[in-house]
C-alpha positions in Angstrom: -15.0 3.4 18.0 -13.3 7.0 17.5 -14.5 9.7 19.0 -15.5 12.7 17.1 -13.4 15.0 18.7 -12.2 16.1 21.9 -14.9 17.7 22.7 -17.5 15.0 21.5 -16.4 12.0 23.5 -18.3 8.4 22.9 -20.0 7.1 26.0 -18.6 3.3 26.6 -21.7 1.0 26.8 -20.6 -0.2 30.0 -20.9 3.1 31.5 -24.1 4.0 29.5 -25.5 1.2 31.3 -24.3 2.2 34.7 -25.8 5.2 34.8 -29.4 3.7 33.3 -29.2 1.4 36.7 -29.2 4.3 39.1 -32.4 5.2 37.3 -35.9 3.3 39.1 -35.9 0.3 37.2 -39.7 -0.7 37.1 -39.6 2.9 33.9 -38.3 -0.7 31.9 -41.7 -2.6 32.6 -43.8 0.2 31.8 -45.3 0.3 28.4 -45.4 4.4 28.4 -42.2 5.3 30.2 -40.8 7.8 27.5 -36.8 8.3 27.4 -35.3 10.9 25.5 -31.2 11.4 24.7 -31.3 15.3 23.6 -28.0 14.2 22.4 -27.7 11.0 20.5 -23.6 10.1 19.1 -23.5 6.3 18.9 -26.7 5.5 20.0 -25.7 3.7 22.8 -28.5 5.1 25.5 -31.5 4.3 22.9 -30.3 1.1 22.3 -29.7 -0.4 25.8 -33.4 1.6 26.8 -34.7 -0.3 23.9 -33.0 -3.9 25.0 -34.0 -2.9 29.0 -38.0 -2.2 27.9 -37.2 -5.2 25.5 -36.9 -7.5 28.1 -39.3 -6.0 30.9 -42.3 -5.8 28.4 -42.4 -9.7 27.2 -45.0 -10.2 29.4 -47.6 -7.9 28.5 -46.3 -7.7 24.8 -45.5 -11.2 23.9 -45.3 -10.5 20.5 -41.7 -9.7 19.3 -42.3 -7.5 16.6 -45.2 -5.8 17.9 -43.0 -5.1 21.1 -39.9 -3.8 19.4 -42.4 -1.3 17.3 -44.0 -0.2 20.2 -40.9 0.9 21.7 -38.7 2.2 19.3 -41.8 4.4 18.1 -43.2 5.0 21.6 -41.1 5.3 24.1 -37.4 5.5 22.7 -36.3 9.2 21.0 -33.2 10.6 20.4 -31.4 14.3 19.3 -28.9 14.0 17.3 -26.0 16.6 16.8 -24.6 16.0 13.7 -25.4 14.3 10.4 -22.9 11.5 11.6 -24.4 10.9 14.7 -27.8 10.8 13.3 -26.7 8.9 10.6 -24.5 6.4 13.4 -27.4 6.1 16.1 -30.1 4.9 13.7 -27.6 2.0 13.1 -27.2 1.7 16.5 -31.0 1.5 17.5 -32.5 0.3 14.1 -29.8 -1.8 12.8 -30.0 0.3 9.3 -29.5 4.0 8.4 -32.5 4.3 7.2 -35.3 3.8 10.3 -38.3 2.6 7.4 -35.5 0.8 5.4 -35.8 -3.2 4.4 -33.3 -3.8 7.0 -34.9 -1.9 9.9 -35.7 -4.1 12.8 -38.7 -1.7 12.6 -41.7 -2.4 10.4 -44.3 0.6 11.1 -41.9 3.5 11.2 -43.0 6.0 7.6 -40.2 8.0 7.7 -36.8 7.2 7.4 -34.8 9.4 9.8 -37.5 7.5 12.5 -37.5 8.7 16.2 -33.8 9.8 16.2 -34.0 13.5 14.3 -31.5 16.4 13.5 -34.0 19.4 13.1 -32.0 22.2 11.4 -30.9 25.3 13.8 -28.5 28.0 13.6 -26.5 30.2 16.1 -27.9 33.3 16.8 -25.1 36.0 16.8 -25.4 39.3 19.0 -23.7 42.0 18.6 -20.1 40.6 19.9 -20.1 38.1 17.4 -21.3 35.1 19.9 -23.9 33.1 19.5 -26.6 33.6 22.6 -27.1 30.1 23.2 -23.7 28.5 23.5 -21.1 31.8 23.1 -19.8 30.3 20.0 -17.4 32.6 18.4 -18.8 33.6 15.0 -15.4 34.1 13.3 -14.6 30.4 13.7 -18.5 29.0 13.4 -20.4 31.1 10.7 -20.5 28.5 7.8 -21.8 27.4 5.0 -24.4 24.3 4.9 -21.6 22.2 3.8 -19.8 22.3 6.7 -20.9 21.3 10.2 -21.4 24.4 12.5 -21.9 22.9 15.6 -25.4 24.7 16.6 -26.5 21.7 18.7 -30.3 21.8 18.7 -31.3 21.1 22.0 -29.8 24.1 23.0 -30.8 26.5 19.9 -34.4 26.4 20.5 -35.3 22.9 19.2 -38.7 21.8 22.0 -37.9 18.1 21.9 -41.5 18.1 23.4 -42.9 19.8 20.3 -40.7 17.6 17.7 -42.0 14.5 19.2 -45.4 15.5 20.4 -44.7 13.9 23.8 -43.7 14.6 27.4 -40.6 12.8 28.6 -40.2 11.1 32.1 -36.4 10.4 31.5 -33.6 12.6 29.7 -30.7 10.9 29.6 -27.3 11.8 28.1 -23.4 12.5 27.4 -23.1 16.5 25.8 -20.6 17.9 24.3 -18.1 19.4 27.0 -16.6 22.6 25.2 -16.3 24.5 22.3 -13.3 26.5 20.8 -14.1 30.2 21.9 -11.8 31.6 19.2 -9.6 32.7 22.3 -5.6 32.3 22.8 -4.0 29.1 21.7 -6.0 26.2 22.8 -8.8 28.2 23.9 -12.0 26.7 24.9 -15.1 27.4 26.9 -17.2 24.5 28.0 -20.5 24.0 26.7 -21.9 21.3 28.9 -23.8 23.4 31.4 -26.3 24.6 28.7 -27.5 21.0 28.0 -28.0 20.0 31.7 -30.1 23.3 32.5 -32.3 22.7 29.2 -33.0 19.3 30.6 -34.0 20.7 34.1 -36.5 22.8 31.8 -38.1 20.8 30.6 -38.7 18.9 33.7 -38.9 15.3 33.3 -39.6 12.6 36.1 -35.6 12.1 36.2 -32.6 13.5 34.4 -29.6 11.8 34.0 -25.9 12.9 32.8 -22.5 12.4 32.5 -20.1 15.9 32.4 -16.5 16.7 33.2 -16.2 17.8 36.6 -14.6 21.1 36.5 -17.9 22.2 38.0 -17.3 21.3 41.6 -15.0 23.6 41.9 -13.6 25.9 38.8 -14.0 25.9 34.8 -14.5 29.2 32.9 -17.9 30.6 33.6 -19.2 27.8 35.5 -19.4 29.9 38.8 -23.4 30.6 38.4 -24.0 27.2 37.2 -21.9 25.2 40.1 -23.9 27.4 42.5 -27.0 26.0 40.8 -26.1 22.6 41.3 -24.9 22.8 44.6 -28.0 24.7 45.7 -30.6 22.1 43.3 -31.7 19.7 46.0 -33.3 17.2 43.6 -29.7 15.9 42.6 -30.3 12.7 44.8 -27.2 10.7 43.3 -23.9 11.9 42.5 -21.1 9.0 40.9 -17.7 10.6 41.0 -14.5 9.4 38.5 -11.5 11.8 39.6 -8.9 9.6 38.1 -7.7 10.8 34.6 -9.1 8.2 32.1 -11.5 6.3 34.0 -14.9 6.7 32.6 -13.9 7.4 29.6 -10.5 5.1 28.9 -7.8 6.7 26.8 -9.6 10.5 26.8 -8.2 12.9 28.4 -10.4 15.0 30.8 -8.6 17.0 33.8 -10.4 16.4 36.4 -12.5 14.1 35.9 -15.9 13.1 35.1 -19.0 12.5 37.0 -22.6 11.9 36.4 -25.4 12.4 38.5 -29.7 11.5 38.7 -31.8 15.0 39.5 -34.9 13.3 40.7 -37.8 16.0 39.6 -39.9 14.5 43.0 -36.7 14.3 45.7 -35.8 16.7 48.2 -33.1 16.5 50.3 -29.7 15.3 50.3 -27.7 13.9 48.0 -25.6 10.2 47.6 -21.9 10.6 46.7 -20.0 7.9 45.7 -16.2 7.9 44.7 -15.3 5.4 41.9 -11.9 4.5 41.1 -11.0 2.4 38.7 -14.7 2.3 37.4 -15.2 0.5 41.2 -16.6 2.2 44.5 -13.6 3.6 46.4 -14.8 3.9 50.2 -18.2 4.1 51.7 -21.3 6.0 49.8 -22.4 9.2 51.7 -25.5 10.8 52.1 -24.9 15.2 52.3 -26.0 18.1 51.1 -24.1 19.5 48.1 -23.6 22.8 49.0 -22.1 22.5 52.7 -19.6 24.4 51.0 -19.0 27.0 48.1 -17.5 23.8 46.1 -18.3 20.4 46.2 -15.9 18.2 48.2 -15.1 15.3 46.0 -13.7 12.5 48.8 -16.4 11.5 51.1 -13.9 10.2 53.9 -12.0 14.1 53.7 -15.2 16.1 55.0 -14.3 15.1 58.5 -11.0 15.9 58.3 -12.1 19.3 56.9 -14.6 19.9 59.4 -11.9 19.6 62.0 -9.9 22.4 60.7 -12.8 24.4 60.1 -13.6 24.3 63.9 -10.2 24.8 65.3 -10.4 28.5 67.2 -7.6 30.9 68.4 -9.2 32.4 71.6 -13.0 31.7 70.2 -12.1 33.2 66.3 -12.1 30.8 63.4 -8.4 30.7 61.7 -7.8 33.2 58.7 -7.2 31.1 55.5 -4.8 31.3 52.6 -6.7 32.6 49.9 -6.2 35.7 51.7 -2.7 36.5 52.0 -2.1 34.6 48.1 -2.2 37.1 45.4 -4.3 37.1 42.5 -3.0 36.1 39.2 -0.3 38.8 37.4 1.1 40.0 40.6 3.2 42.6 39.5 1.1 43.4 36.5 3.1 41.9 33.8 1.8 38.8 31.8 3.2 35.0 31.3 5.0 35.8 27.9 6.7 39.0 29.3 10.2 38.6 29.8 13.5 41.2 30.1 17.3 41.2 29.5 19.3 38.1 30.1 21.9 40.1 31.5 21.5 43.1 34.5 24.2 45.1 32.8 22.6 47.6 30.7 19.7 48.4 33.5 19.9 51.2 35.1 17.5 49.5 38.0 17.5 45.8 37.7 15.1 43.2 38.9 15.9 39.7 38.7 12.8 38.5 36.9 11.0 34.6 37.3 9.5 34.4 33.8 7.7 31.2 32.5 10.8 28.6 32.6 13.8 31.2 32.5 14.7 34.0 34.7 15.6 37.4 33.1 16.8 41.1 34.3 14.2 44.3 34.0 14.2 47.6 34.9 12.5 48.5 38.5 10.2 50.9 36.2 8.5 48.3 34.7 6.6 47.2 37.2 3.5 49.2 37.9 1.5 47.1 40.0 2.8 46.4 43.9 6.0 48.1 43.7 6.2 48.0 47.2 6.0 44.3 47.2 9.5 44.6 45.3 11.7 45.2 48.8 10.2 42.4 50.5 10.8 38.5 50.7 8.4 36.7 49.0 7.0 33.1 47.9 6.0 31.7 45.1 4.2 29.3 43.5 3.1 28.3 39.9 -0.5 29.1 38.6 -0.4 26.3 37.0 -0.1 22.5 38.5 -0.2 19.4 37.2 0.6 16.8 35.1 -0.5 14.2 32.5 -0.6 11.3 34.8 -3.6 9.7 35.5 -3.5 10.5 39.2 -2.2 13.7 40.4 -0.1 13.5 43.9 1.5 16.8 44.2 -1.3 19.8 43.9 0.7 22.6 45.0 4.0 23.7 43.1 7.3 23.5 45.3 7.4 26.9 46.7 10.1 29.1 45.3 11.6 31.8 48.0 12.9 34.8 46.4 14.4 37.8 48.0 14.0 41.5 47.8 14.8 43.0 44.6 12.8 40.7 42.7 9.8 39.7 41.2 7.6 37.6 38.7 5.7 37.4 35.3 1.7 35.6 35.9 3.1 32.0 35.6 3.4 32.4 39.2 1.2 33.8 42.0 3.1 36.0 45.4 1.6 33.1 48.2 3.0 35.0 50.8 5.4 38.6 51.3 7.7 38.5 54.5 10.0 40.8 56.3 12.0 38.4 57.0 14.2 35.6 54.9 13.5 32.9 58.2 9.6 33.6 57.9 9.3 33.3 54.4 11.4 29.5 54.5 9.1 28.6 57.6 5.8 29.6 55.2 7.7 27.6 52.1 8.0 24.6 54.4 4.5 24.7 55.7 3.2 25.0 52.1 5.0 21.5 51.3 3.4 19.9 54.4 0.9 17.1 53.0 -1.5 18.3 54.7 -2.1 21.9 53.1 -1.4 20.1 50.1 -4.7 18.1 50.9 -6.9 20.8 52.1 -5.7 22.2 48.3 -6.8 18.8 46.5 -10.2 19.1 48.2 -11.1 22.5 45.6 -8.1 22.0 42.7 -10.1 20.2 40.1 -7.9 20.9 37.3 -4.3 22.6 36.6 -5.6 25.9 37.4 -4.2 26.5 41.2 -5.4 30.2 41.5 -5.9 32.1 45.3 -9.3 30.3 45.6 -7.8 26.7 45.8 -6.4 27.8 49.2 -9.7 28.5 50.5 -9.5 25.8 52.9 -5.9 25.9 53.9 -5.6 27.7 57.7 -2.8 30.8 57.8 -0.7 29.4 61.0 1.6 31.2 62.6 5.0 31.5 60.7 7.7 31.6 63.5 8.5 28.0 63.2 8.7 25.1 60.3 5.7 23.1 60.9 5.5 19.5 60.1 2.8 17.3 59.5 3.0 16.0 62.6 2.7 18.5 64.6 -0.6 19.7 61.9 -1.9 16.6 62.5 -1.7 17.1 66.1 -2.9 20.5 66.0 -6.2 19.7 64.0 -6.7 16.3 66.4 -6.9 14.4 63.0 -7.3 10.3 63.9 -4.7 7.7 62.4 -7.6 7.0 59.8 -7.4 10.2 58.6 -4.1 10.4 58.3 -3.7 7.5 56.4 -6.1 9.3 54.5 -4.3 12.6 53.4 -0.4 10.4 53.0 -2.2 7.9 50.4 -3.4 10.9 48.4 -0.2 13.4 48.6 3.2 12.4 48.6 5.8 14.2 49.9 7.4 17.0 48.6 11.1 18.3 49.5 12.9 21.6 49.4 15.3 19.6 46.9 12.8 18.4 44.8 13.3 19.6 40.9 10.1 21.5 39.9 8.0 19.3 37.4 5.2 22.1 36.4 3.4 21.4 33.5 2.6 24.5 31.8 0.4 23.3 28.7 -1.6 26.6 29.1 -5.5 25.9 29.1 -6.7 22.8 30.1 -7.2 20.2 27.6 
């Protein structure tokens, strides 16, 4: 089946059902277990509830259709968020459109949109022109009732609790992920968050969802809500899928996807599990979320993290890189700005790195860092990645350029130098795997600003370090290593830069 957009991706049954097994699964033999998706699309989580409590209430309900009416007017409810999904899910879960139709495979339901409802709700716009409950942009989502406008009700003030007169022990779902925010080209602001703190609202026995993974470590405006997460220690189960693709085959989603059970009654730390290829890759862990200001996808890289966190110069912890890179725009001037292809009419020229061509400016342009002008310098892109389905590289291959030049905001200053020798010795430590590792652990999409380099050490520059000798350095084991060269391969002076510069993330 199609999906609805790219921002309203179809959960695979096969994956619905994986997460329904993390859940306890004696909810399927109880006759008043109550499951709500706040955010029905195919109907895929009602209907494999419904074939689940099926099956585990033949005992005490031996009656077929007595069963099937109990549940799918009991215990099984469902948001929609359009008029097609309504319209999609009742097929799904009542095998006709109509839930009180001929063809329903219910026979006590009296109304014919049934236990899977679209109430009607509207943005609310403040005085920006966004709505207050998702930040749609009202240029692009004021319309008429003919046209869908996206005001998803269980975050625009629908009570699921009050629709359905009933208390739910399990929320379970697959939201939409973003919305367009009216911005710059491809512009678009995720929307996921809202859904999963509703949920937690409402405070049901257990609360399961699926969401891109930009959270662990990035994503515009996630910062408060990643902190929330991290910090939330009823989140007893954490299933990880950072391969493009996998979860949800032939969809793109950078960075992957991950779903997690927030058990209303646990306290304590959390299971992580890697899956690769939809199968467990390495052992399961058991550690608190927010051991770190990100979450740390790779189980088997925390002790190899831990290591370099410890390592002291005369008792002091190591400064890291995120201090000495730059912040984005480091001489002030944007991606699209570019000069003169020629230096001849300039009174002061600057050999210019612009977003794939280099140009001539005037000196006077620049406004921000002048003095950063005179000095060696290296850089890398802001942006890395690519479309594959498993990234290898994470870092851009540093670019060293001398004094007298300087660059637009498609590339970030990672280090000034007085010298040409330190600034090749910094390049070559930047290509090492193993920075490029320590990278990986908080890059989880394109987006490779200072912050990814949060866990990279600042070593001395007066030599060209090699893995080996970082390795060494760090004490890292031969299973560690193994580790970090399966996940990055290497990178070379004299490799040709293959930056994909696609602008915001899809």
């Amino acid at each position: 089946m199609a999906n609805l957009s790219a921002d309203e991706v179809f959960t695979p049954p096969k994956l619905a059902s994986a997460m329904l097994d993390i859940l306890p699964q004696d909810l399927f033999r109880r006759p008043d277990t109550t499951f709500l998706d706040p955010v029905c699309k195919s109907g895929v989580f009602p209907r494999e509830i419904a074939r689940r409590l099926n099956e585990g209430l033949k005992d005490q309900m031996p009656d077929d259709q007595a069963r099937i009416n109990h549940i799918l007017t009991k215990q099984v409810f469902g948001l929609a968020i359009t008029e097609l999904t309504a319209s999609l899910s009742r097929r799904s879960v009542y095998c006709s459109k109509k839930a009180d139709g001929k063809f329903s495979i219910v026979t006590s339901f009296t109304k014919s949109d049934g236990n899977v409802r679209l109430p009607t709700t509207q943005h609310r716009w403040n005085k920006n022109g966004r709505c207050q409950a998702c930040g749609a942009n009202r240029a692009e989502y004021e319309r008429d009732d003919s046209r869908e406008a996206y005001a998803y009700p269980f975050i625009h003030g629908i009570d699921p609790a009050e629709v359905f007169k009933v208390k739910f022990d399990v929320i379970i779902g697959n939201p939409p992920y973003q919305l367009s925010d009216g911005g710059f080209g491809k512009s678009a602001s995720p929307i996921y968050h809202h859904f999963v703190m509703q949920a937690k609202k409402l405070e049901p026995r257990y609360l399961v969802m699926i969401t891109p993974s930009r959270w662990f470590g990035g994503g515009k405006g996630l910062d408060s809500f990643r902190k929330e997460m991290l910090n939330d220690d009823r989140i007893s189960h954490l299933f990880d899928f950072p391969k493009l693709y996998d979860g949800f085959p032939g969809v793109k989603i950078r960075g992957g996807v991950s779903y997690f059970l927030w058990n209303r009654d646990h306290r304590g730390m959390c299971s992580v599990q890697t899956m690769w290829d939809s199968k467990p890759l390495g052992p399961e862990m058991t550690r608190p979320l927010n051991a770190y200001d990100v979450f740390v996808r790779r189980n088997e890289a925390i002790s190899i993290l831990e290591k370099v966190r410890s390592f002291r110069i005369q008792g002091q912890p190591e400064m890291t890189l995120d201090k000495r890179v730059s912040s984005r725009k480091p001489f002030g001037l944007p991606t699209n700005y570019h000069g003169s292809p020629s230096s001849k009419s300039l009174r002061q020229a600057i050999k210019f790195y612009g977003s794939q061509r280099i140009t001539w400016i005037e000196r006077s342009d620049i406004q921000v860092n002048i003095e950063w002008i005179d000095q060696w310098k290296v850089l890398l892109t802001r942006l890395q990645g690519t479309s594959s389905a498993v990234e290898t590289q994470f870092v851009s291959n540093p670019l060293v350029i001398e004094p007298g030049q300087a660059c637009s905001e498609t590339y970030l200053v990672a280090g000034r130098f007085s010298n040409q020798r330190d600034a090749l010795n910094f390049a070559t430590y930047l290509r090492t795997r193993f920075v490029r590792f320590l990278v990986s652990l908080r890059k989880v999409t394109q987006d490779a600003t200072r912050d990814v380099y949060s866990f990279v050490p600042d070593v001395p520059v007066d030599r060209e370090w090699t893995d080996e000798e970082l390795y060494q350095r760090y004490g890292l084991n031969e299973e560690e290593i193994s580790l970090i060269e399966s996940v990055v391969r290497p990178l070379h002076a004299s490799d040709r830069e293959g930056r994909d510069e696609a602008g915001e993330d899809e």
